[in-house]
Biopython code that builds the backbone (N, CA, C, O; Angstrom):
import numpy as np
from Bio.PDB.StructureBuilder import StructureBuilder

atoms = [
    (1, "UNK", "N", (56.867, -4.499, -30.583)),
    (1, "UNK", "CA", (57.549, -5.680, -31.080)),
    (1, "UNK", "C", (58.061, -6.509, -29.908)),
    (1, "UNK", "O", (58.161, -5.829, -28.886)),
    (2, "UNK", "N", (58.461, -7.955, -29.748)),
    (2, "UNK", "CA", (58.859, -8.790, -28.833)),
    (2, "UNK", "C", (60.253, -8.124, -28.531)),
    (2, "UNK", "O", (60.680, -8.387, -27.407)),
    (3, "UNK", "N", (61.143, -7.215, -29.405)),
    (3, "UNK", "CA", (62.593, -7.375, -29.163)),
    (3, "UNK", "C", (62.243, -6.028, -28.155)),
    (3, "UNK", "O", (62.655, -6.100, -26.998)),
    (4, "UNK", "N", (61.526, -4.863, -28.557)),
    (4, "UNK", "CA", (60.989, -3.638, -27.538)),
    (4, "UNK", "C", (60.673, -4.822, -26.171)),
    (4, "UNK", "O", (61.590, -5.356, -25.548)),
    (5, "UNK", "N", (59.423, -5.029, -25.939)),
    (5, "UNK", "CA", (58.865, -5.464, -24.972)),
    (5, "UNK", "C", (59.969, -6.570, -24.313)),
    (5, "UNK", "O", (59.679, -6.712, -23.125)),
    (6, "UNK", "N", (61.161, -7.418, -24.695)),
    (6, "UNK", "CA", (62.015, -7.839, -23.846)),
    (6, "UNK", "C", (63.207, -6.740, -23.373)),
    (6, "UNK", "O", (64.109, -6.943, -22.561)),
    (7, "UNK", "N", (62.925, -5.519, -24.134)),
    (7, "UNK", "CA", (63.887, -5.223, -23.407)),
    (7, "UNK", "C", (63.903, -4.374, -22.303)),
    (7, "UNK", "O", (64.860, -4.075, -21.589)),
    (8, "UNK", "N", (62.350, -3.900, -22.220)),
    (8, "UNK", "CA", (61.484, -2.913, -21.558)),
    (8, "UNK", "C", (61.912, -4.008, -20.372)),
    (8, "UNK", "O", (62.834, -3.568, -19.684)),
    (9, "UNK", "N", (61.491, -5.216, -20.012)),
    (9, "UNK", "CA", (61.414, -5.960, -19.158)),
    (9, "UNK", "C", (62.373, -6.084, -18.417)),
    (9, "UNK", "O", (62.492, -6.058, -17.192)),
    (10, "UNK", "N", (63.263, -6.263, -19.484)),
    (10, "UNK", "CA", (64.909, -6.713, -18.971)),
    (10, "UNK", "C", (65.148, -5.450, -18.341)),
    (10, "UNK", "O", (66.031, -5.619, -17.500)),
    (11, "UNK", "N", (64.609, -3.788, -18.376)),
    (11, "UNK", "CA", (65.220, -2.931, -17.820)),
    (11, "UNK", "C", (64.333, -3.025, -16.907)),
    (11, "UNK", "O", (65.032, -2.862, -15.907)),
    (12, "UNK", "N", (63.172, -3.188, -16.500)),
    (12, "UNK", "CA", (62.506, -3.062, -15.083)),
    (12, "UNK", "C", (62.865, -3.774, -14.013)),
    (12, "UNK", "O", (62.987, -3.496, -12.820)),
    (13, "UNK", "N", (63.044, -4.942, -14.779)),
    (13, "UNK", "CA", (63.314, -6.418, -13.426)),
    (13, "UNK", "C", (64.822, -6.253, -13.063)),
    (13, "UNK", "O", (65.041, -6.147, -11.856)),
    (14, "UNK", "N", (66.198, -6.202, -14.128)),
    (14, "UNK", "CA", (67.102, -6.431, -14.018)),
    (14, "UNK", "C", (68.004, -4.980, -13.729)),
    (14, "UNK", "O", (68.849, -4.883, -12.839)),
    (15, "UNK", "N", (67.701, -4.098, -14.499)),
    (15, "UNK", "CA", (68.067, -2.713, -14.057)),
    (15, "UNK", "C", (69.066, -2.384, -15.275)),
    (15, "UNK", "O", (69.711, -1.338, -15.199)),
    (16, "UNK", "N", (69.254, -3.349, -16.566)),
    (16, "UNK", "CA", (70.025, -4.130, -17.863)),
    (16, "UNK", "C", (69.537, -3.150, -19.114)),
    (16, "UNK", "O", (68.324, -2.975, -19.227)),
    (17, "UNK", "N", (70.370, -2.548, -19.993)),
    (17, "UNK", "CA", (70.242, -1.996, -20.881)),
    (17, "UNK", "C", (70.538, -3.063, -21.827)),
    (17, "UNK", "O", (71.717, -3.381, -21.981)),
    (18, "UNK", "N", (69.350, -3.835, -22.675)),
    (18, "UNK", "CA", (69.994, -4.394, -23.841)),
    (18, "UNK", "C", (70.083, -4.099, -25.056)),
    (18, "UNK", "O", (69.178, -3.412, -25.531)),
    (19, "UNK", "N", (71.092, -4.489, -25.834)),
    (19, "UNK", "CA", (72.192, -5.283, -25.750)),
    (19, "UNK", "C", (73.178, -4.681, -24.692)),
    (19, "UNK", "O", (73.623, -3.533, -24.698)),
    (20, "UNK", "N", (73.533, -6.054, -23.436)),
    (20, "UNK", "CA", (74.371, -5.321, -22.462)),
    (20, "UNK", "C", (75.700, -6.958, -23.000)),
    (20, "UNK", "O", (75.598, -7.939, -23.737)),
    (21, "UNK", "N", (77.052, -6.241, -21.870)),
    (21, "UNK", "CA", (78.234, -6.975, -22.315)),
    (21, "UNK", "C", (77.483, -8.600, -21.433)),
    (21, "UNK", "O", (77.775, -9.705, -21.890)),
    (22, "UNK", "N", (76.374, -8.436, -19.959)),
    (22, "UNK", "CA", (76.243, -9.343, -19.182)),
    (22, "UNK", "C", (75.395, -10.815, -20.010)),
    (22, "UNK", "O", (75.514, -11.980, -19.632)),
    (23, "UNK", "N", (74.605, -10.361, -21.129)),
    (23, "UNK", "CA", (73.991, -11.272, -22.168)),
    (23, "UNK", "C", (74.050, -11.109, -23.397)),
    (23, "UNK", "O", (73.275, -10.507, -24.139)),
    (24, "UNK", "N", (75.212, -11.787, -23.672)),
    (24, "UNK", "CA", (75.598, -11.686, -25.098)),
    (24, "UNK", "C", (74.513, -12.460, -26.191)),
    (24, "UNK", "O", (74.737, -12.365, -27.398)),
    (25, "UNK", "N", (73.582, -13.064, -25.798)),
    (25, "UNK", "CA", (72.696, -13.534, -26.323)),
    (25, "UNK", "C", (71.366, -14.145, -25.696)),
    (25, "UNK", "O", (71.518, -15.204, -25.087)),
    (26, "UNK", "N", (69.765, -13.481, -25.784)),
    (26, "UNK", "CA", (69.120, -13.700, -24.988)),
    (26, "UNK", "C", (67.912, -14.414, -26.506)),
    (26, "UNK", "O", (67.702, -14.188, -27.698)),
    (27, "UNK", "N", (67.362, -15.472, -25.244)),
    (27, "UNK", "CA", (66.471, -16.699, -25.453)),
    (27, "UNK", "C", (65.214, -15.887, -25.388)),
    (27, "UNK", "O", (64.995, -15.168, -24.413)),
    (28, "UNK", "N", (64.567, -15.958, -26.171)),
    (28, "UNK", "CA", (63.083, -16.071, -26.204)),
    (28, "UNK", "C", (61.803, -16.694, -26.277)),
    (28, "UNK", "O", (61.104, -16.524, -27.277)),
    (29, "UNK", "N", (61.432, -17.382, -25.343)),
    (29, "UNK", "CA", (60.311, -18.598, -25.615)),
    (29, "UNK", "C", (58.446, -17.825, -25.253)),
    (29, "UNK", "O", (57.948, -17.168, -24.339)),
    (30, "UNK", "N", (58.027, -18.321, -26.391)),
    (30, "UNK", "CA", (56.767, -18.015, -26.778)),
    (30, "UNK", "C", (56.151, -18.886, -26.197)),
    (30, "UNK", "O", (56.736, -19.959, -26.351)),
    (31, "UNK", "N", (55.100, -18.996, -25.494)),
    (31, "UNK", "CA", (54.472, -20.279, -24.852)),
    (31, "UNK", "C", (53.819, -20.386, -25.941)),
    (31, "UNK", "O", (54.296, -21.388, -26.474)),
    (32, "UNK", "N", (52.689, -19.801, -26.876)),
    (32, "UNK", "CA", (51.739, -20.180, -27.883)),
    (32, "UNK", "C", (52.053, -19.754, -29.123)),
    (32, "UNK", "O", (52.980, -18.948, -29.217)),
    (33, "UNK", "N", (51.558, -20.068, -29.979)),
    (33, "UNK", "CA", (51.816, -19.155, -31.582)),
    (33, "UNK", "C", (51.069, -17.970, -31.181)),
    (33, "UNK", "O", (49.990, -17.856, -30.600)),
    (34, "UNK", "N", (52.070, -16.939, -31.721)),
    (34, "UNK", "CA", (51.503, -16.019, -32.020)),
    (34, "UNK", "C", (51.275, -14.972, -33.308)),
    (34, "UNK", "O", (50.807, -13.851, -33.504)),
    (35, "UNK", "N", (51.857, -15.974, -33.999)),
    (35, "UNK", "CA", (51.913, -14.976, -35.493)),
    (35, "UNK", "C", (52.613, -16.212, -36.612)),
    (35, "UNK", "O", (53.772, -16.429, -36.966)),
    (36, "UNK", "N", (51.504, -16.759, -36.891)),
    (36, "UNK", "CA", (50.939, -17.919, -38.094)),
    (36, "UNK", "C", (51.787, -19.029, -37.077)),
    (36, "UNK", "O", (52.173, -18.556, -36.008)),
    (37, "UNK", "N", (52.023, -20.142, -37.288)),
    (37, "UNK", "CA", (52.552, -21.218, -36.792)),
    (37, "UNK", "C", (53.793, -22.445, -37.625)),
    (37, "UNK", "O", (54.101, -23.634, -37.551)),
    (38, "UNK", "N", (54.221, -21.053, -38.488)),
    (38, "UNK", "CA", (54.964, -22.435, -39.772)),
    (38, "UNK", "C", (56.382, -22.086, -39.487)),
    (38, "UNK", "O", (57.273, -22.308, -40.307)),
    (39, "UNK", "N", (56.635, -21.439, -38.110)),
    (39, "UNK", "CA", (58.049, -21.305, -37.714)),
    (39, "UNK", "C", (58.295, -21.546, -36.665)),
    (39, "UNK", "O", (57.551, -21.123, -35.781)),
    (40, "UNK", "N", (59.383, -22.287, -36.359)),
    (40, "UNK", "CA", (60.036, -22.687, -34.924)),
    (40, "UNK", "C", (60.454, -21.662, -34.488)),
    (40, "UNK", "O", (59.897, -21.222, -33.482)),
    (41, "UNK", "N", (61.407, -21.027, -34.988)),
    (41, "UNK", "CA", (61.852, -19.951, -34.219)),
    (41, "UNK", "C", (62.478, -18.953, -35.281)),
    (41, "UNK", "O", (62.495, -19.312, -36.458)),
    (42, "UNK", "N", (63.027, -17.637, -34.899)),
    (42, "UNK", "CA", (63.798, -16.748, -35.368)),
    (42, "UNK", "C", (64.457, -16.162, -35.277)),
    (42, "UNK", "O", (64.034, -15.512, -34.320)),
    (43, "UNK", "N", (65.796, -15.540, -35.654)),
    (43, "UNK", "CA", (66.433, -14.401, -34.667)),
    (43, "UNK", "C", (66.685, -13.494, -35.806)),
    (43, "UNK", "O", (66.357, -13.559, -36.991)),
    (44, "UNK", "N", (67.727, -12.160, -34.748)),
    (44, "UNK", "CA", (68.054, -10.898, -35.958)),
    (44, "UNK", "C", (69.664, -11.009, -36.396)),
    (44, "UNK", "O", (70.518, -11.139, -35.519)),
    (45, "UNK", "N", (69.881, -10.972, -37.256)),
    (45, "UNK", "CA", (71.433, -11.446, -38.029)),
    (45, "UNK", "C", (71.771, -10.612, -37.204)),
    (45, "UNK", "O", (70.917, -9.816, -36.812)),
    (46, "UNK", "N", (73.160, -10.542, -36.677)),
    (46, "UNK", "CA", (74.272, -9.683, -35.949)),
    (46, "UNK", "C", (73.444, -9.169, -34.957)),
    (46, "UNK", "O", (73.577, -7.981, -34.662)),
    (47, "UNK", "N", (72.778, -9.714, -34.502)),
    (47, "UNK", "CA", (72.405, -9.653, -32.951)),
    (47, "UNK", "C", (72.441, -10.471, -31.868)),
    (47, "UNK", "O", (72.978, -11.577, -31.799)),
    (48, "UNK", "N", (71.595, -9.634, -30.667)),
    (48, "UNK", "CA", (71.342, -10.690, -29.349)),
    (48, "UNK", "C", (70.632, -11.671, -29.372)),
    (48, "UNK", "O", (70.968, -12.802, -29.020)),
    (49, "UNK", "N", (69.147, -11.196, -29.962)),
    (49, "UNK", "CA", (68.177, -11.707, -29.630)),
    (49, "UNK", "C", (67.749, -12.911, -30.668)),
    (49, "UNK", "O", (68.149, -12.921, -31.832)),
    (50, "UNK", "N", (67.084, -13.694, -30.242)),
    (50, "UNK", "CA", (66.406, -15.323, -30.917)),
    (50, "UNK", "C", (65.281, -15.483, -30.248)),
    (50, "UNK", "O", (65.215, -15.345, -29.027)),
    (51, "UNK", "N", (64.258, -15.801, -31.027)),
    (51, "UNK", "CA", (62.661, -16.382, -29.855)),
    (51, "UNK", "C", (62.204, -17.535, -30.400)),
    (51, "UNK", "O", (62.099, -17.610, -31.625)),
    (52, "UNK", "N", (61.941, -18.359, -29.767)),
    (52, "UNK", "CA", (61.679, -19.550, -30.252)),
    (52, "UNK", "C", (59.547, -19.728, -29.766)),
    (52, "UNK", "O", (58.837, -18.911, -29.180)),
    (53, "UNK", "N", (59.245, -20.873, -30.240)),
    (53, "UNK", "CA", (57.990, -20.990, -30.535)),
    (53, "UNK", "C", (57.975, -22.418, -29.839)),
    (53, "UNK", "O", (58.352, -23.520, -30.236)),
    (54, "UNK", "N", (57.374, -21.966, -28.597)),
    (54, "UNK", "CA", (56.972, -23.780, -27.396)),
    (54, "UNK", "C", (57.990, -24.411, -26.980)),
    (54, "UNK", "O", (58.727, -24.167, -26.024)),
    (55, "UNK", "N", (58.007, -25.185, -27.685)),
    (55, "UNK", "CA", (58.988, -26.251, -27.397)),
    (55, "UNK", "C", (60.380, -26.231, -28.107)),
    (55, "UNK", "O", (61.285, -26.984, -27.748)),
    (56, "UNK", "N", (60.497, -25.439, -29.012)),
    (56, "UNK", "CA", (61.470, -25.674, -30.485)),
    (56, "UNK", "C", (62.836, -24.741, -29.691)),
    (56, "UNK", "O", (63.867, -24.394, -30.266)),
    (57, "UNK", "N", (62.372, -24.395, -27.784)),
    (57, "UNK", "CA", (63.543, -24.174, -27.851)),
    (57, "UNK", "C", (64.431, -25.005, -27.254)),
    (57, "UNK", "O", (65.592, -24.612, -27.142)),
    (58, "UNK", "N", (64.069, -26.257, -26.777)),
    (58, "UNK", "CA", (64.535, -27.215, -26.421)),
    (58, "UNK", "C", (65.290, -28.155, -27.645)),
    (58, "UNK", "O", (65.607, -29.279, -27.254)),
    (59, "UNK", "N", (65.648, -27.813, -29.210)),
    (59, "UNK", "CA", (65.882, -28.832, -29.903)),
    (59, "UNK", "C", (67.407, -27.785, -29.744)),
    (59, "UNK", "O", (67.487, -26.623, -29.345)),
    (60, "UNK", "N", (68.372, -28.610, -30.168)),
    (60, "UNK", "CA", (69.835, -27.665, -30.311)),
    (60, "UNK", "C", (70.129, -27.492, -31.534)),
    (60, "UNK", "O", (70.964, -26.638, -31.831)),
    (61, "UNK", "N", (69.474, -28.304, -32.553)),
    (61, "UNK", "CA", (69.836, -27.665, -33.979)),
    (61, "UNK", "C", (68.714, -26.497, -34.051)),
    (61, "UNK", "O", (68.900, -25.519, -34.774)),
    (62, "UNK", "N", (67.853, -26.604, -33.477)),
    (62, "UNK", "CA", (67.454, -25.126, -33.889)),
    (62, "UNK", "C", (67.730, -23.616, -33.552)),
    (62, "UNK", "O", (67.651, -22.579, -34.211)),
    (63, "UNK", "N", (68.172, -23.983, -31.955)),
    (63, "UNK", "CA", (69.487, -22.761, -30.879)),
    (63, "UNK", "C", (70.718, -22.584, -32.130)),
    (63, "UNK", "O", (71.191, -21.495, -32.453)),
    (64, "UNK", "N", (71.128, -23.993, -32.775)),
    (64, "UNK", "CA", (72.589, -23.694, -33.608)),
    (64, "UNK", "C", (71.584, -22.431, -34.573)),
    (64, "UNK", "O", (71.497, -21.242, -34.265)),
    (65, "UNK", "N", (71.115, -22.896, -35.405)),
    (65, "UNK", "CA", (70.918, -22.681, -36.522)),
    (65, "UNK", "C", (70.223, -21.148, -36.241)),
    (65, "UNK", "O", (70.257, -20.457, -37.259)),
    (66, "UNK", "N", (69.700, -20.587, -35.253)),
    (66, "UNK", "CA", (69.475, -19.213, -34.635)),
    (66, "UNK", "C", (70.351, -18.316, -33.995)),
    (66, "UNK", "O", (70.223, -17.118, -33.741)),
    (67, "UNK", "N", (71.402, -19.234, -33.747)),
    (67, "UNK", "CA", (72.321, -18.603, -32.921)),
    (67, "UNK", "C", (73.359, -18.314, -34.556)),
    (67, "UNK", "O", (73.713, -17.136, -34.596)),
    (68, "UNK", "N", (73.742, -18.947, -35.512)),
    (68, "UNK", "CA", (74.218, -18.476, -36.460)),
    (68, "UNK", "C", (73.670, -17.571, -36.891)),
    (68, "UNK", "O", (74.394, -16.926, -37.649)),
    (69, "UNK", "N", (72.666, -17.174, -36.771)),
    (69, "UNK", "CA", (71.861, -16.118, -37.220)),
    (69, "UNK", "C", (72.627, -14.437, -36.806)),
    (69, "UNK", "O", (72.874, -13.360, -37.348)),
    (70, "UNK", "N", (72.798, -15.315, -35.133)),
    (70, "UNK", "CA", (72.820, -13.993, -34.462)),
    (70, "UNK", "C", (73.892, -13.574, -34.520)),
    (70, "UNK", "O", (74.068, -12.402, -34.188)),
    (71, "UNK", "N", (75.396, -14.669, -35.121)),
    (71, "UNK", "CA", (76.379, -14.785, -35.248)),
    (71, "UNK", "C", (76.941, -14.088, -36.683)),
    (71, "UNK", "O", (78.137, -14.030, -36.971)),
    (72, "UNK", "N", (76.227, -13.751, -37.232)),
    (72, "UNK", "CA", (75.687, -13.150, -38.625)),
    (72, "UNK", "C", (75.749, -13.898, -39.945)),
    (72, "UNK", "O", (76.205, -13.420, -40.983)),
    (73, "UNK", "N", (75.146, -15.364, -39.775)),
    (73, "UNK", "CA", (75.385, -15.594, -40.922)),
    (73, "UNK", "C", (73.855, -16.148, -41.161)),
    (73, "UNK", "O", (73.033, -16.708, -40.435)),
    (74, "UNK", "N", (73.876, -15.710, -42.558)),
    (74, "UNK", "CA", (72.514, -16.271, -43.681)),
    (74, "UNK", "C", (72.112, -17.495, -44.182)),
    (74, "UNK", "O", (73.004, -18.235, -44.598)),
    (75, "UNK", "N", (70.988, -17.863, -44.233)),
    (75, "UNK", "CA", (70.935, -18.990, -44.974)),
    (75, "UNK", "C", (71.554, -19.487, -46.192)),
    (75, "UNK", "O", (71.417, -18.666, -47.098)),
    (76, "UNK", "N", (72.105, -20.400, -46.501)),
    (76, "UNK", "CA", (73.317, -20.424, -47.383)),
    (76, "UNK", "C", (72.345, -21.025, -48.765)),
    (76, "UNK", "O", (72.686, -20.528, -49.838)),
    (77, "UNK", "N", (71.244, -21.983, -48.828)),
    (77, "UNK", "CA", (70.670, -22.009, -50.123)),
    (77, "UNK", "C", (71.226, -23.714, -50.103)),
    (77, "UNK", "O", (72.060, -24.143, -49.305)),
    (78, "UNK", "N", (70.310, -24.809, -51.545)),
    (78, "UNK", "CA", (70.779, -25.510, -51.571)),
    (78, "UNK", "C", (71.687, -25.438, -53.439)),
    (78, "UNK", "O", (72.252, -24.491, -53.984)),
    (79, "UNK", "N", (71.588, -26.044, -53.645)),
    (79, "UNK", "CA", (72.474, -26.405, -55.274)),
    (79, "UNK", "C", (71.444, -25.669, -56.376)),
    (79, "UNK", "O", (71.895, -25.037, -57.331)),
    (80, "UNK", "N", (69.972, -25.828, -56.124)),
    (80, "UNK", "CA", (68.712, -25.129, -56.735)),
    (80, "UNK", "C", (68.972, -23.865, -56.482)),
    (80, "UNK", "O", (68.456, -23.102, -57.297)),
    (81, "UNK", "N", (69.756, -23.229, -55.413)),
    (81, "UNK", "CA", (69.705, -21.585, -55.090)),
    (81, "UNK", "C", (68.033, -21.413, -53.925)),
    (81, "UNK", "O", (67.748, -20.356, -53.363)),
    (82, "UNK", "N", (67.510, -22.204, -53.860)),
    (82, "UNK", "CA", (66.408, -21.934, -52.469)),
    (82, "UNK", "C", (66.845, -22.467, -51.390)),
    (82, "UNK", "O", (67.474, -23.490, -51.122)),
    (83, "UNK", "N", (66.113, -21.017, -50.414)),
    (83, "UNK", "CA", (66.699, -21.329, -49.142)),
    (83, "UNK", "C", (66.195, -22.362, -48.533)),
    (83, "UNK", "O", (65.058, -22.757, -48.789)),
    (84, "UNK", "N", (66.996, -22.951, -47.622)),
    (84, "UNK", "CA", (66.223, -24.257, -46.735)),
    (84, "UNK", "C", (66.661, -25.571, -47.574)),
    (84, "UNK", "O", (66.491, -26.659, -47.023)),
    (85, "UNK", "N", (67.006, -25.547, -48.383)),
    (85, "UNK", "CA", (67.429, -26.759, -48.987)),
    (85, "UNK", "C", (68.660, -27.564, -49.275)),
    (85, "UNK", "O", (68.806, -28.504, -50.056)),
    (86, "UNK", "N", (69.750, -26.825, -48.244)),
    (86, "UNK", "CA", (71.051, -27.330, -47.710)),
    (86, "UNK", "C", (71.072, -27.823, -46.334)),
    (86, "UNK", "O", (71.069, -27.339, -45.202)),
    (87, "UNK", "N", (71.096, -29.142, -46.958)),
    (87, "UNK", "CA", (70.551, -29.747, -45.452)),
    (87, "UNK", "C", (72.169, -30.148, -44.780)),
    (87, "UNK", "O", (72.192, -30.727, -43.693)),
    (88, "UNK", "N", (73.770, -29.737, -45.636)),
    (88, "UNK", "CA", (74.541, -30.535, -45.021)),
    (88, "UNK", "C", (75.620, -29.590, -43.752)),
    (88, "UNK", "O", (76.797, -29.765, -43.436)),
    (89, "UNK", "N", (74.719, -28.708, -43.330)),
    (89, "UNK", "CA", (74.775, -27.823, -41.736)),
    (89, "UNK", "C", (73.469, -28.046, -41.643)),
    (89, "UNK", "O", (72.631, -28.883, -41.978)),
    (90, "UNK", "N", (73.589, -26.683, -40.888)),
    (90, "UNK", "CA", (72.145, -26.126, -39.815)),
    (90, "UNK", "C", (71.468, -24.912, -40.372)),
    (90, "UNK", "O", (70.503, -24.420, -39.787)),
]
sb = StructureBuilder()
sb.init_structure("model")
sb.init_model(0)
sb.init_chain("A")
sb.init_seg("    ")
for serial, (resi, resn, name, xyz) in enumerate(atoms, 1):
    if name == "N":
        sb.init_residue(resn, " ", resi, " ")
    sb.init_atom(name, np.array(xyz, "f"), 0.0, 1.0, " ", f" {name:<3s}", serial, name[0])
structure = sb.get_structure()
């Protein structure tokens, strides 16, 4: 998985057990799609980690809206009850 293989990395290069206290939250950028293409990015609720897809990690509503993720909160739904359709956050 990407969250294994960054952290394998993070312990070779850096000498870093993650989740460590030194990165309370680590960036992940994908140079290409690699698994379908209908997502900018993702992270794991109540965690470190977020990976984003090209470019999408350069937008900041999408860092917000991943980083709440990691912050532990869920997609909240719109008035219909489907997710993605509360557009008045992130």
């Amino acid at each position: 998985s990407i969250r294994s293989h960054v952290q394998k990395q993070v312990q070779e290069k850096l000498g870093l057990t993650l989740p460590d206290p030194v990165f309370a939250h680590v960036l992940v950028v994908l140079q290409d799609c690699y698994q379908g293409c209908g997502w900018a990015a993702y992270a794991y609720v109540n965690s470190w980690l977020s990976v984003y897809q090209d470019k999408y990690y350069a937008f900041p509503a999408v860092q917000m809206h991943e980083l709440g993720h990691n912050l532990n909160l869920a997609h909240s739904g719109g008035l219909d009850g489907e997710t993605y359709t509360d557009h008045t956050c992130l």
